[in-house]
C-alpha positions in Angstrom: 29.2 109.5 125.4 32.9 108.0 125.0 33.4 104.5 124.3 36.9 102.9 125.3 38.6 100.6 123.4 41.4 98.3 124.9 44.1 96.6 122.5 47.5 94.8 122.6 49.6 96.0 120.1 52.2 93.7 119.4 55.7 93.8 117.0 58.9 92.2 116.2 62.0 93.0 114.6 64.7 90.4 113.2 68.0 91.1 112.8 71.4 89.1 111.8 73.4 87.9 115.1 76.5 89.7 115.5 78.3 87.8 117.8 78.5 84.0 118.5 79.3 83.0 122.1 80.7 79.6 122.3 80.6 77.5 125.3 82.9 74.7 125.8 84.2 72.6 128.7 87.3 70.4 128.8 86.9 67.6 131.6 88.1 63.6 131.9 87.8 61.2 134.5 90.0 58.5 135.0 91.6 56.2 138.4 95.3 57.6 137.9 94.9 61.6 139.5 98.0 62.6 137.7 97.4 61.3 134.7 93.7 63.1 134.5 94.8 66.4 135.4 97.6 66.3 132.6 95.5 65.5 130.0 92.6 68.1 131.2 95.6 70.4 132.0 97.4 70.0 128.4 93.8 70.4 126.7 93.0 73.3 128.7 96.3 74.9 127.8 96.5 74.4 124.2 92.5 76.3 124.3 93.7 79.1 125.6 96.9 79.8 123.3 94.5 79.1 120.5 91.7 81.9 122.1 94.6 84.2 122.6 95.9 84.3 119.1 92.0 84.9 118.1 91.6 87.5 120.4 95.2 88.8 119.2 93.8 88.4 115.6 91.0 91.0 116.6 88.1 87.9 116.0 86.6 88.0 119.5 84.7 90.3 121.5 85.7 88.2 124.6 86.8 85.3 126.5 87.0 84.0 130.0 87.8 80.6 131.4 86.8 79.1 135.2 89.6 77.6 137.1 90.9 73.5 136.9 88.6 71.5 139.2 89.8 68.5 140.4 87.7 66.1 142.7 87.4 62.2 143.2 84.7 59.7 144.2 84.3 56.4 145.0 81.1 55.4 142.4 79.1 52.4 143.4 77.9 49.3 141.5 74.3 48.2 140.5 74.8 45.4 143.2 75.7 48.4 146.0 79.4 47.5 146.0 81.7 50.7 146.2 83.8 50.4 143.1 87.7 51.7 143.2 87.9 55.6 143.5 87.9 57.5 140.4 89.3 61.2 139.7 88.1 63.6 137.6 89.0 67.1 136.2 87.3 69.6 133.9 87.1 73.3 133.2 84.8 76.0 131.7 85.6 78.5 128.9 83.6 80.7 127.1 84.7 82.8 123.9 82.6 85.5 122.1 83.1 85.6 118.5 82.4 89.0 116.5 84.1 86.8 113.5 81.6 84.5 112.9 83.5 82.9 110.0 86.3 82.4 112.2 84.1 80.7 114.6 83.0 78.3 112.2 86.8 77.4 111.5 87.3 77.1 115.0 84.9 75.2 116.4 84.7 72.1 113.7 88.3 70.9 114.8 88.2 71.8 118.5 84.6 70.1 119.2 86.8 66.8 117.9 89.6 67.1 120.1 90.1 64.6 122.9 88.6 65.8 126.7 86.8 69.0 124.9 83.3 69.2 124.9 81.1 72.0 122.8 78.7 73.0 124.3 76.6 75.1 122.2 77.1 78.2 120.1 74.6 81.1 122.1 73.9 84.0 119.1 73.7 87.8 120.5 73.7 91.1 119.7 75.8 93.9 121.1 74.4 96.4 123.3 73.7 99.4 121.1 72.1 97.0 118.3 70.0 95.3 121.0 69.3 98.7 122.4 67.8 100.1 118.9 66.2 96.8 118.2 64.2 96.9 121.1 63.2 100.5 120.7 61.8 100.0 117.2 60.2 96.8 118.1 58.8 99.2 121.1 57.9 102.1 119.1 56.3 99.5 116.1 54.4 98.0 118.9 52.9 101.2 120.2 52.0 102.1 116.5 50.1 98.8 115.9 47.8 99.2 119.1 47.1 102.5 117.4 46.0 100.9 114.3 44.3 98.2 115.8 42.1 101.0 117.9 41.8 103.2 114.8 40.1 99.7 113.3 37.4 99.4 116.0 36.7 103.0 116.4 35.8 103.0 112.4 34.1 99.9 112.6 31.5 101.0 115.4 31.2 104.6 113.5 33.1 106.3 116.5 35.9 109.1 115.3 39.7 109.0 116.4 40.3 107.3 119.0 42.4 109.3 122.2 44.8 107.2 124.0 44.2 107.2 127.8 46.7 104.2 129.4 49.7 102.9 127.5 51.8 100.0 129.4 53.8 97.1 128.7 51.6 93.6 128.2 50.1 92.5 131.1 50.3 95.7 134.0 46.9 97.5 133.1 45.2 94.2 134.0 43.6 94.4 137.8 45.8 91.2 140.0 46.2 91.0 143.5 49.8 90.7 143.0 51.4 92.2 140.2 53.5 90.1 138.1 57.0 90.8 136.6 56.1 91.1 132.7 58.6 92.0 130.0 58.0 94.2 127.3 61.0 92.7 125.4 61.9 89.3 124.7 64.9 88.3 122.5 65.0 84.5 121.2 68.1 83.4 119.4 69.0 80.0 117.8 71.4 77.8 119.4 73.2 75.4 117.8 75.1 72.2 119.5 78.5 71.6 118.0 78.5 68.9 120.9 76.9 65.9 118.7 77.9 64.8 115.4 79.7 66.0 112.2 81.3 69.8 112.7 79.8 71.6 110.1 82.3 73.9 108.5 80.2 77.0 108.3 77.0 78.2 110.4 74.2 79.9 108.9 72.4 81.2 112.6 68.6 81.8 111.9 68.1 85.9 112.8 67.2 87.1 116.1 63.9 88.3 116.8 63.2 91.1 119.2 59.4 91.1 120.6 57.5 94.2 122.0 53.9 94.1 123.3 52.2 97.3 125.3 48.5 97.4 126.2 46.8 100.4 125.7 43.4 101.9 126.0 42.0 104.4 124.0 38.3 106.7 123.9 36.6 107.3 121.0 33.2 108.9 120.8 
């Protein structure tokens, strides 16, 4: 008679980010409309000559920038008076670095600049790197169920153990409702240029790449 084993075999692979997305907005506020929308307007400007020499000098991967938004509002008091109508501007860019030393040159003085705000610096992969790291962490995770079974079989005197199920974490469980579970999860460091002294390099902790499959095995 058989006796079936059920694991999680689990894995992760770390790898150095290749590319550093930064995020930045330019915005002001102020109660003169022109004089908001000049400033925001200048800043915005001067960002994107500097991101198209970078992207000229072959240091990005990408860019794009939202559209000038310009709205006003009449804000009100803490004794519920309506205060004198204020205008404000801003704009979103966002600029993939594959030159990460460049982005640490670039971001120290542009997170000081007047109206411009950084955001955060978001560390990826490409696609094809993200694409093998996933599959190794996939293939290491189907390995380590098989080790893990291989343990248990020995342990209760059974021989080698025959896989019978293989699936990502979570879908041989019985539910009602099956739930959305991913095999793969990617965590990267972010880093806020935002607050404080610009550091003039970055150092960006590796990426890890998870994989978990369930599996069940027989063994007799």
């Amino acid at each position: 008679m058989s006796t079936t084993i059920a694991v999680t075999g689990r894995a992760e692979e770390r790898v150095e980010p290749e590319l550093g997305a930064v995020s930045l907005a330019v915005a002001s506020n102020g109660p003169v409309r022109d004089r908001v929308l000049g400033g925001v307007g200048e800043a915005h400007e001067r960002l994107l000559a500097e991101i198209r020499e970078l992207d000229a000098a072959g240091a990005l991967e990408s860019w794009s920038a939202g559209q000038l938004r310009v709205w006003s509002h009449r804000p009100w008091n803490a004794e519920g008076r309506q205060l004198p109508l204020v205008h404000e501007a801003s704009a979103d860019l966002e600029v993939v670095f594959r030159d990460l030393d460049a982005l640490g040159a670039w971001v120290g003085p542009t997170s000081s600049a007047p109206d411009v705000t950084v955001n955060g610096v978001d560390w990826r992969l490409t696609d094809a790197t993200r694409s093998r790291m996933q599959e190794a962490a996939q293939r290491a995770a189907v390995a380590d169920a098989v080790r893990k079974a291989s343990v248990y079989a020995e342990a209760l005197g059974l021989g080698t153990p025959t896989p019978v199920e293989l699936a990502d974490h979570g879908m041989l469980q019985a539910q009602p409702i099956p739930r959305a579970h991913k095999a793969v999860a990617m965590r990267a460091m972010a880093m806020d240029a935002a607050g404080g002294s610009p550091a003039p390099e970055f150092a960006p902790a590796k990426l890890v790449i998870e994989a978990s499959v369930d599996a069940r095995f027989t063994a007799g």
